[in-house]
N, C-alpha and C positions, 0 to 999 in steps of 0.2 A: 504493500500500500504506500509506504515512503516514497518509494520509485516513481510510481505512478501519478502522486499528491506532485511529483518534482516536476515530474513531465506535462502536469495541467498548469502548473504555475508556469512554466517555461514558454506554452503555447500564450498562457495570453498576457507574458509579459512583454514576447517579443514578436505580438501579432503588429500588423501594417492600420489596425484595426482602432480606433476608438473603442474600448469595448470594454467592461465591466461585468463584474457576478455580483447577485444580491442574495441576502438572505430572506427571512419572509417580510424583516422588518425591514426591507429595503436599506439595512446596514453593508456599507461597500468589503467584501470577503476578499475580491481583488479586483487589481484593475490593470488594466495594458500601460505601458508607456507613454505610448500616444494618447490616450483618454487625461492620463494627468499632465501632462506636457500643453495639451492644446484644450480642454478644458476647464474652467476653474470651476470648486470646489468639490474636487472629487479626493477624498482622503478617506485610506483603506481603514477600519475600525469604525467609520463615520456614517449617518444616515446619506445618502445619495442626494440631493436638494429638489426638491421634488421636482421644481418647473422641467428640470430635465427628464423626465418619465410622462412631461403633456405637450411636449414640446413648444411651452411658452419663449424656453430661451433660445429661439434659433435653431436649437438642435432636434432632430429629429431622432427618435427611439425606438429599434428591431428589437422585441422583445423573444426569448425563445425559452419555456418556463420546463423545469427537470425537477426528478428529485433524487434525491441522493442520500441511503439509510435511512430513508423515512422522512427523509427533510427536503423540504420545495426551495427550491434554488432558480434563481433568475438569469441568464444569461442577456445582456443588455448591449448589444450595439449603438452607439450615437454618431452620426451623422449632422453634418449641417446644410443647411440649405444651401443648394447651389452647389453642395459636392461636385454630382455628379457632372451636371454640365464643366463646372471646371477641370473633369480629371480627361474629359472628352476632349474638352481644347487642349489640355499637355501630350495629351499622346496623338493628337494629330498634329501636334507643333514637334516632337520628337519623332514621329514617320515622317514628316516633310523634309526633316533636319538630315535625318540617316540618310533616307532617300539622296540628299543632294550632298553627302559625305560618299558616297560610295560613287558614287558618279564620275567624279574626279579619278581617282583610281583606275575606274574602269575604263574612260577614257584614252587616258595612257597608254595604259593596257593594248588597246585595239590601234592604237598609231603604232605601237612597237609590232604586233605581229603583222603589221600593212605592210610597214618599211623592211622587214624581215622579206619579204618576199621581192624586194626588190635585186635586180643584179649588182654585183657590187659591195653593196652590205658587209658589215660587220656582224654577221647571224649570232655567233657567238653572246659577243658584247652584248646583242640586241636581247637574246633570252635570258642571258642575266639580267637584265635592267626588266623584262617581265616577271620573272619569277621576283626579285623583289618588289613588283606590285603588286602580286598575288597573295605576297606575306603578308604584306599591308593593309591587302584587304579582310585578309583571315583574320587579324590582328583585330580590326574595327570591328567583325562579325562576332568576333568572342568577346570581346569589351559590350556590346551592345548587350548582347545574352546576359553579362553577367549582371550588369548594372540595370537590365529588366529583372532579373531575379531575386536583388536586393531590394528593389522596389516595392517587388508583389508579394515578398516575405517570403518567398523559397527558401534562402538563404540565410541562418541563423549565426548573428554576430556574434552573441554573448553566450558563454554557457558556463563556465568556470574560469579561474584565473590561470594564466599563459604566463611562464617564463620569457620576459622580454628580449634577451640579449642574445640567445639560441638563434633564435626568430629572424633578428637585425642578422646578425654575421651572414645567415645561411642567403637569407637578401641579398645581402650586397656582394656575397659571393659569386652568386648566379649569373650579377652584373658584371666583371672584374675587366671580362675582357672585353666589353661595348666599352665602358669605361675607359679601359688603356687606351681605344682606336680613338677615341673624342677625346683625349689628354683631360680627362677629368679623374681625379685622387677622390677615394671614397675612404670615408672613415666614422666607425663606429666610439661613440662615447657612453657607457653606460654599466652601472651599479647592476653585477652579476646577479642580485636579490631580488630586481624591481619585478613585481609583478603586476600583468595587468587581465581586468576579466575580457576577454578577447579572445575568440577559437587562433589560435595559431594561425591556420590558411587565412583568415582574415586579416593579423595583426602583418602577416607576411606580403600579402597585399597592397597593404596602406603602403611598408613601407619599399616594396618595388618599383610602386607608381612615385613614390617623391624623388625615389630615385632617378627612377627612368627621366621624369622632368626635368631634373637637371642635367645629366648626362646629353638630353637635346639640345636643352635652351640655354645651358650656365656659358655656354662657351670655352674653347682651348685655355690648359693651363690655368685650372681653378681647382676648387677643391667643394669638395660635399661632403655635409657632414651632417649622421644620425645620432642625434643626443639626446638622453633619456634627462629628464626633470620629476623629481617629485616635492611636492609641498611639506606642512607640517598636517594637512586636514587628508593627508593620504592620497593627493590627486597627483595623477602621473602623467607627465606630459609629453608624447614624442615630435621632437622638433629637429624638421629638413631644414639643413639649410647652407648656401651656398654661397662664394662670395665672384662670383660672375655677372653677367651684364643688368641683369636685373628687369624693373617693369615700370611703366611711371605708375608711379604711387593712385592716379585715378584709375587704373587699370585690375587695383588688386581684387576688390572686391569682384569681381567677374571671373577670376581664376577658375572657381568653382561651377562655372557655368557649363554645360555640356555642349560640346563643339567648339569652346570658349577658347580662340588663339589669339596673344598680345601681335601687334602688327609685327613686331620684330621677329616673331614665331611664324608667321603664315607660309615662308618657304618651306618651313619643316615638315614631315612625314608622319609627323605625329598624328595620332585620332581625335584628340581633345577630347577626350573622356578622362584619360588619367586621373586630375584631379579631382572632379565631379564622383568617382568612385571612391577615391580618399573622402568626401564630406558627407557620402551616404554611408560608407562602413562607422565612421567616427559617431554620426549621430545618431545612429542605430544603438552603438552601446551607448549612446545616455552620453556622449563625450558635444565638445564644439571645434571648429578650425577655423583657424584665422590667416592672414596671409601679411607678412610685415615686409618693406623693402622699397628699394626704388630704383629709378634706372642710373646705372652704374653701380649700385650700394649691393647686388646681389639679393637674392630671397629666400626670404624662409616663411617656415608652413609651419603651423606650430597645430596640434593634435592634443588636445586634453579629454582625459576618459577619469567620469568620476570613479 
């Protein structure tokens, strides 16, 4: 029953879901992340406030009634008006976005195998320069999957706490030799103890993609560097950061945007997902990111997980 009590808490702490359980007295038993995050007055031990169960407050209420040992339990979804329509306009702005990311690519793509057929040619040269736009595109196909699956809660960020510094090394390992070919120096800083609540594959994630963005965008002859922070209230904070070309400082807030490239970025080969997935893993555990820096000063990404 332990196991089980762990696994229903797990489903709806780390549902995509506004969602809550009630008791008979409409006492909150528990509640998702997202319910108390975007919510107010939703606190587990506490009566529910009623307006939220007639939908006076905007929110609207999927009610779905159980019982369990003899006791009636409420399973309560909340909604607000206008969700839906809203979630209808992001994902037809994220298919028109994909749509016109893969284009480019493919594009490419078909002038190289034109020009291949031509006499004369460099055939060779020419199917190496396709095949790395085939990676490129494989590359934005599995970014896209993945960063849909975080979205729609397939993908489970938090589950217990992760040895941070295992994690880092095996990262930037992976990295060593894109690294050496862009003359960017990578370097781990971190308290072999720190721990943080993060699946591994996740926390390794976070920190490929900051990597990865540097190794693009830092430019030749710089250095990146993963360094772990913690407070005195226990909050641990992993922070990318690079002392390369950098962004103008109006620029930072948008990092996290998806398909989001600084102009000086737009020749690059990148997907513009990278970081967009760094701020959905981060905010899934309950953590926030922030983007400090300016053009010429280099930048950092700073990840805190409470």
């Amino acid at each position: 029953m332990d196991a089980e009590a762990t696994r229903g808490r797990t489903l709806v702490e780390e549902s995509r879901e506004a969602v809550v359980v009630l008791d008979e007295a409409d006492r909150v038993l528990m509640a998702s992340r997202r319910a108390r995050q975007t919510i107010e007055g939703i606190r587990e031990g506490e009566p529910l406030p009623p307006e939220l169960l007639t939908g006076a407050a905007g929110v609207i209420p999927f009610v779905v009634p159980y019982e369990l040992d003899g006791r009636r339990e409420r399973l309560v979804y909340l909604s607000r008006e206008g969700d839906t329509a809203a979630y209808e306009e992001l994902r037809s702005g994220f298919t028109a976005a994909v749509s016109h990311e893969l284009r480019t690519p493919l594009a490419r793509l078909l002038t190289l195998l034109e020009t291949a057929t031509l006499p004369g040619e460099d055939t060779r040269e020419l199917v190496d320069q396709a095949t790395r736009e085939v990676e490129q595109i494989t590359e934005l196909i599995d970014e896209v999957l993945f960063l849909s699956e975080l979205e729609s809660g397939a993908r489970v960020v938090s589950l217990g706490p992760t040895p941070v510094a295992p994690v880092l090394d095996e990262a930037l390992d992976e990295l060593a030799e894109r690294a050496a070919r862009a003359s960017v120096e990578l370097r781990v800083e971190c308290d072999r103890a720190v721990e943080v609540a993060v699946r591994p594959r996740m926390l390794r994630v976070v920190a490929r993609n900051l990597a990865e963005n540097a190794i693009r965008y830092a430019g030749p002859d710089t250095t990146f560097t993963l360094a772990v922070e913690t407070d005195a209230d226990g909050r641990v904070t992993l922070v990318g950061r690079d002392d390369g070309a950098g962004v103008d400082e109006a620029e930072l807030p948008r990092l996290f945007e998806r398909f989001y490239r600084s102009d000086a970025a737009r020749a690059s080969r990148g997907t513009g997902l990278g970081l967009a997935i760094v701020k959905h893993v981060v905010t899934q555990a309950g953590g926030t990111v922030e983007a400090h820096g300016g053009r010429g000063r280099g930048l950092e990404i700073r990840c805190s997980f409470p």
